[in-house]
C-alpha positions in Angstrom: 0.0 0.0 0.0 0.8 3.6 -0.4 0.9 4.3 3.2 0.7 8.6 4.5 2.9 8.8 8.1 2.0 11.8 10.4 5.0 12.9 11.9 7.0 10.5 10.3 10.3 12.2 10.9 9.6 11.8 14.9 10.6 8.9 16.9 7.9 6.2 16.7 6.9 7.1 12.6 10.8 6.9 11.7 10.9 3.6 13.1 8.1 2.1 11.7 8.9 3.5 8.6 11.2 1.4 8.0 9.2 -1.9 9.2 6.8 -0.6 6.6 9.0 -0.2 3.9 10.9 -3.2 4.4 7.5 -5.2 4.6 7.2 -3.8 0.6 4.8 -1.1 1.4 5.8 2.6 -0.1 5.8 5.1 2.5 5.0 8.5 2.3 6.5 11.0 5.7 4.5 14.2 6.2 6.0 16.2 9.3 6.1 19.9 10.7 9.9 19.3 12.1 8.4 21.0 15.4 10.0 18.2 17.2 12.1 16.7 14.4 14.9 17.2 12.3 14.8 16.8 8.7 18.0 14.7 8.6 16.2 11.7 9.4 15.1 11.2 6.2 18.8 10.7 5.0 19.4 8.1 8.2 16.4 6.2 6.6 18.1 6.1 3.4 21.2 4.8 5.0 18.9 2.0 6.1 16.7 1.2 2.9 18.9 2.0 0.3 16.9 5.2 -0.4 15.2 8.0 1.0 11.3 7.9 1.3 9.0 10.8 -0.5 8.9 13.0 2.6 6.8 16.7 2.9 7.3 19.4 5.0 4.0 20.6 6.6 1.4 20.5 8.9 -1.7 18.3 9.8 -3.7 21.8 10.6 -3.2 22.5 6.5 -6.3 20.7 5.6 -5.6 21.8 1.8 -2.0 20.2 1.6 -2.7 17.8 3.2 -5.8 16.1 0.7 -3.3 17.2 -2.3 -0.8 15.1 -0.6 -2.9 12.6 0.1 -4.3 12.9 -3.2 -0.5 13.3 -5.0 0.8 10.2 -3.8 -2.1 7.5 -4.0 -2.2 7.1 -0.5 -4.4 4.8 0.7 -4.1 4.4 4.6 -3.0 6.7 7.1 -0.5 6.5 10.6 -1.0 9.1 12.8 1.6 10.2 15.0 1.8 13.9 14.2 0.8 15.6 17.8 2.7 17.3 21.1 3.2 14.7 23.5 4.9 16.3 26.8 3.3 15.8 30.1 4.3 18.8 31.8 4.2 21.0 29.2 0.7 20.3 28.4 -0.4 21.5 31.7 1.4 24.3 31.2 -0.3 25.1 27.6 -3.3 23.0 27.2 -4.7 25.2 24.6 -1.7 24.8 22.5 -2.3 20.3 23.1 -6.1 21.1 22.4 -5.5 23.1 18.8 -2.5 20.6 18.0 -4.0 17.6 18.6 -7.4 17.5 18.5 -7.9 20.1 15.9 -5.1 18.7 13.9 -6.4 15.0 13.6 -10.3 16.6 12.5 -8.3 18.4 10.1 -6.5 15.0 8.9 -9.9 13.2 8.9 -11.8 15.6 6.8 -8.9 16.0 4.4 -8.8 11.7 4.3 -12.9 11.7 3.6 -11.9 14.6 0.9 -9.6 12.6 -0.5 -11.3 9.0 -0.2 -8.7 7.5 2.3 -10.6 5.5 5.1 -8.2 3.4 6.5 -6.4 4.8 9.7 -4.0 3.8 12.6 -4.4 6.0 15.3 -1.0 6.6 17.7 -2.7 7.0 21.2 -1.6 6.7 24.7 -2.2 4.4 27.8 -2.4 8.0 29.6 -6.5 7.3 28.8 -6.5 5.1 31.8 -5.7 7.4 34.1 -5.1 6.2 37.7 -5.3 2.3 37.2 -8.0 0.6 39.1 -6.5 -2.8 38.3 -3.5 -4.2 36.7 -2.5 -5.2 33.9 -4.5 -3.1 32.3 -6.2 -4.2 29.2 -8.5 -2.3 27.0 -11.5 -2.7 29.1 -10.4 -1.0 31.7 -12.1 2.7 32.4 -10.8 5.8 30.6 -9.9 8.8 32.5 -7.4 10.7 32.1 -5.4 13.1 34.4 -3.9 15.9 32.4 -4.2 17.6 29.1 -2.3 15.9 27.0 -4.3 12.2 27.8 -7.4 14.1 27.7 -7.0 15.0 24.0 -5.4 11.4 23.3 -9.1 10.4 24.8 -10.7 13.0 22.9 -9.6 11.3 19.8 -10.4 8.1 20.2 -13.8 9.3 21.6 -14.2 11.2 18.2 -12.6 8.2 15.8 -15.6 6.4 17.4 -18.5 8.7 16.0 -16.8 8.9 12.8 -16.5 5.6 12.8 -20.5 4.9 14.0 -21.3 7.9 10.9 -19.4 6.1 8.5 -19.2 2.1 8.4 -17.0 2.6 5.6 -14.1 3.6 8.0 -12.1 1.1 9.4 -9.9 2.6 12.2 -7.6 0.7 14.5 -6.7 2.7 17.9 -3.0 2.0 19.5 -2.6 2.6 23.0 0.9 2.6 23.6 3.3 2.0 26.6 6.2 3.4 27.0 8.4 3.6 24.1 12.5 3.0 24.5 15.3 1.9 22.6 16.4 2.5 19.0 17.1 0.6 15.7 20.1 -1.7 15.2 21.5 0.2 13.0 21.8 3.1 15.2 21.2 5.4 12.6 17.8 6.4 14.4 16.5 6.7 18.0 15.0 8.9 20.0 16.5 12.4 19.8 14.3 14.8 21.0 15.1 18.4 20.9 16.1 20.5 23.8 15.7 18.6 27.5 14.2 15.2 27.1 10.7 14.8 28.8 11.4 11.0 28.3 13.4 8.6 30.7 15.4 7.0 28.8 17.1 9.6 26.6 17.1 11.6 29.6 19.2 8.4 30.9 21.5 8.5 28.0 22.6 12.1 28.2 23.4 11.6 31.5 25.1 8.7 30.6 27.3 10.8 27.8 28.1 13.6 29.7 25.6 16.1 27.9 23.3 16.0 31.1 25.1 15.9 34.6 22.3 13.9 36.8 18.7 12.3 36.8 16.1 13.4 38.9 14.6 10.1 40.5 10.7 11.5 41.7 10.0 9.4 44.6 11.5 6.5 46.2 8.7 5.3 48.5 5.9 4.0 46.2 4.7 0.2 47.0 6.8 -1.2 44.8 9.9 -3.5 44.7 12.6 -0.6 44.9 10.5 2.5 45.9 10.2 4.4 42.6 7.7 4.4 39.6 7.4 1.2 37.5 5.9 1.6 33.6 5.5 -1.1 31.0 8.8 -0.4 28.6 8.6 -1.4 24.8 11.0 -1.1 22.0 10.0 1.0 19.4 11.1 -1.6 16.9 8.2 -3.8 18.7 5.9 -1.1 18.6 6.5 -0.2 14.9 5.7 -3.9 13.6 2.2 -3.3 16.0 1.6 -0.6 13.2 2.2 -3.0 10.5 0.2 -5.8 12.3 -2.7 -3.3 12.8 -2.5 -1.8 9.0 -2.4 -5.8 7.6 -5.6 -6.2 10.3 -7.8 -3.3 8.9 -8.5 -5.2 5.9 -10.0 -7.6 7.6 -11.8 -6.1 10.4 -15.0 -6.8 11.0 -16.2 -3.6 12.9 -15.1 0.0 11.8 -13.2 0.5 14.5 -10.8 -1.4 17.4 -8.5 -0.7 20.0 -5.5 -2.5 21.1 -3.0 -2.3 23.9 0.8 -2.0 22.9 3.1 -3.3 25.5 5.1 -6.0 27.2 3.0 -7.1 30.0 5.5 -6.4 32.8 6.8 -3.5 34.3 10.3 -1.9 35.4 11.5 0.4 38.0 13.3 3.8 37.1 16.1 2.0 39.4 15.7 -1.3 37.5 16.3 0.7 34.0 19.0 3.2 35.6 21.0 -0.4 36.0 20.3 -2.1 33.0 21.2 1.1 31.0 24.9 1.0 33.2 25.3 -2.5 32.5 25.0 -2.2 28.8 26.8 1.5 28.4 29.7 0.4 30.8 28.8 4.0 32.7 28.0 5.9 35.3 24.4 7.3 35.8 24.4 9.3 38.5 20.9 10.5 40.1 19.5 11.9 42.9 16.2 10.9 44.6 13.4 14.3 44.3 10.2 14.6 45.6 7.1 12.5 44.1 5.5 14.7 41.1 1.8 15.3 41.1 0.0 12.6 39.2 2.8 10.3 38.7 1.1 7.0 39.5 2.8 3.7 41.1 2.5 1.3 38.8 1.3 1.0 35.4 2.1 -1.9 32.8 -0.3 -3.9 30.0 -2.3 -6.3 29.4 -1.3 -6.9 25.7 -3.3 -9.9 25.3 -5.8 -8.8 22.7 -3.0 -7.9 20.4 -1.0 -10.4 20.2 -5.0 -12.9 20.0 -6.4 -10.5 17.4 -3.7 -8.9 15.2 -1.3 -12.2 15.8 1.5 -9.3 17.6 4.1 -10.1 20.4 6.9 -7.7 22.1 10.0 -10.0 22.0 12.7 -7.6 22.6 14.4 -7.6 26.4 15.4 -4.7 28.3 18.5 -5.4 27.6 17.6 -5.1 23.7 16.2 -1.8 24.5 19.4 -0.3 26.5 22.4 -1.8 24.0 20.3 -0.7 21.0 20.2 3.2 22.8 23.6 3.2 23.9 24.7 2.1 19.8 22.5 5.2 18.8 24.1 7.7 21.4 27.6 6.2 20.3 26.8 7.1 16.4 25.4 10.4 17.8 28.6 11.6 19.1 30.9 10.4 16.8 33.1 13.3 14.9 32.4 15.0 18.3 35.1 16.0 20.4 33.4 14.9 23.5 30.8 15.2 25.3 29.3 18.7 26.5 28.0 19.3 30.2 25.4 21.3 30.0 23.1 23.2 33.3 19.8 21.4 34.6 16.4 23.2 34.5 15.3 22.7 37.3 11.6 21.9 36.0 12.6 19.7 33.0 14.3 16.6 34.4 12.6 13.1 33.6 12.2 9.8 35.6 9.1 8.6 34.6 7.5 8.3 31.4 3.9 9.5 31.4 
């Protein structure tokens, strides 16, 4: 298929750009570089032997975007494009609102425009809110705690009428975990810019010298080692979920279903601060900060309906996810005369993914 990817210069689109195009599907990367860097495109080349069709603009550009869809055939969409900060979306949840949620009604009407039905939907398990039970599978009540899930929740709440005005949609909805680790290559990985909001390339800065410490929030929840557990996946795991769940949208039934995208187990900001030392051979030094506001306990998947409905597994270890990192950072600062310290914001240090 001629497949349109949303963001597709940004960390999760990158990678499963290249699971896409090495499954034989042509790929088609549409990105604002608000968060991205247009280089990426040539690190994809370096991987499949040439560089995919890639425009520069915005999901709010209804216009351009139906000529684009229209331009290059395409004939299913991946939705990543969107903010995706924690923090920062408290801070400006207008800006989250107008990106997000006006951006993907803009996306959808320029897809009806255009005659493309077929959608994957990049959404967060942020809709569950405070868990109630775990794992958590998709069952499990929505409700979200800050702006950025509530317009993840938004969106899936507003796939679902389109989907119940238009049987002719066929949408499948992606509730993902918490995304780590880079491709084998190490051409890509995550690479956010400014101060991570992430763990771990927060983690790896420290771990290079570009960021002196990590900020630990809390080291008294009820759990194993005190601080935050979260249901890690590689991104490599979670981009052949996208392929899964474009293959299953032929075949779906119903015009619309959601799946859970994780590992089914969880791991401690400690637990990940060691495996990351083990396979770097360095130092992370952290210190232990107060709890943050709506940081929950414990939070990992129940990924069963996946891997029963669209035939998906994570099979990549931790240990997968922290060598694969450490080969991206190593790539990252080669031709580099070494690493550069630079100050910590007080406000923008990471320990647990949202």
């Amino acid at each position: 298929m001629n497949i349109l990817l949303t963001g597709g210069l940004g960390y999760i689109g990158s990678h499963t750009a290249v699971v896409l195009a090495q499954a034989g599907h042509r790929v088609v990367l549409l990105d604002n570089l608000s968060n991205s860097r247009l280089e990426v495109a040539d690190r994809l080349a370096h991987i499949l032997g040439q560089r995919p069709p890639t425009e520069v603009a915005d999901v709010l550009d209804t216009v351009r975007l139906q000529l684009i869809l229209q331009h290059h055939r395409i004939e299913a969409v991946v939705h990543f494009a969107g903010l995706k900060a924690v923090g920062e979306s408290v801070a400006q949840p207008l800006a989250y609102f107008h990106n997000n949620v006006a951006g993907t009604v803009s996306l959808l009407r320029a897809m009806a425009h255009a005659g493309v039905r077929h959608l994957v939907f990049s959404s967060s398990a942020t809709v569950y809110g405070q868990p109630q039970r775990l794992p958590l599978d998709e069952s499990h009540p929505t409700g979200a705690t800050n702006p950025y899930g509530r317009t993840k929740l938004h969106i899936e709440q507003m796939l679902q009428d389109v989907a119940a005005s238009d049987p002719s949609w066929r949408i499948a909805v992606l509730r993902y975990f918490n995304p780590v680790g880079a491709h084998d290559s190490g051409w890509i990985g995550e690479d956010p810019n400014g101060v991570p909001n992430n763990l771990m390339p927060y983690i790896a800065r420290v771990a290079v010298g570009r960021l002196p410490v990590l900020n630990v929030w809390g080291n008294d929840y009820p759990t194993a080692d005190g601080t935050g557990v979260r249901d890690y996946i590689h991104v490599m795991d979670l981009a052949e979920g996208h392929r899964a769940a474009l293959d299953h949208l032929a075949r779906m039934a119903q015009p619309l279903d959601i799946f859970n995208l994780g590992t089914g187990s969880g791991t401690s900001v400690l637990q990940m601060v060691a495996a990351f030392e083990a396979a770097s051979g360095q130092r992370v030094p952290y210190r232990i900060a107060p709890r943050r506001a709506g940081d929950v306990a414990a939070c990992w998947a129940d990924p069963s309906k996946a891997q029963r409905v669209l035939g998906w597994r994570a099979s990549r270890t931790l240990d997968d996810m922290c060598a694969s990192v450490w080969r991206f950072m190593q790539r990252q600062t080669q031709g580099q005369s070494g690493p550069q310290s630079v100050a910590l914001p007080s406000a923008a240090t990471a320990a647990v993914d949202a």
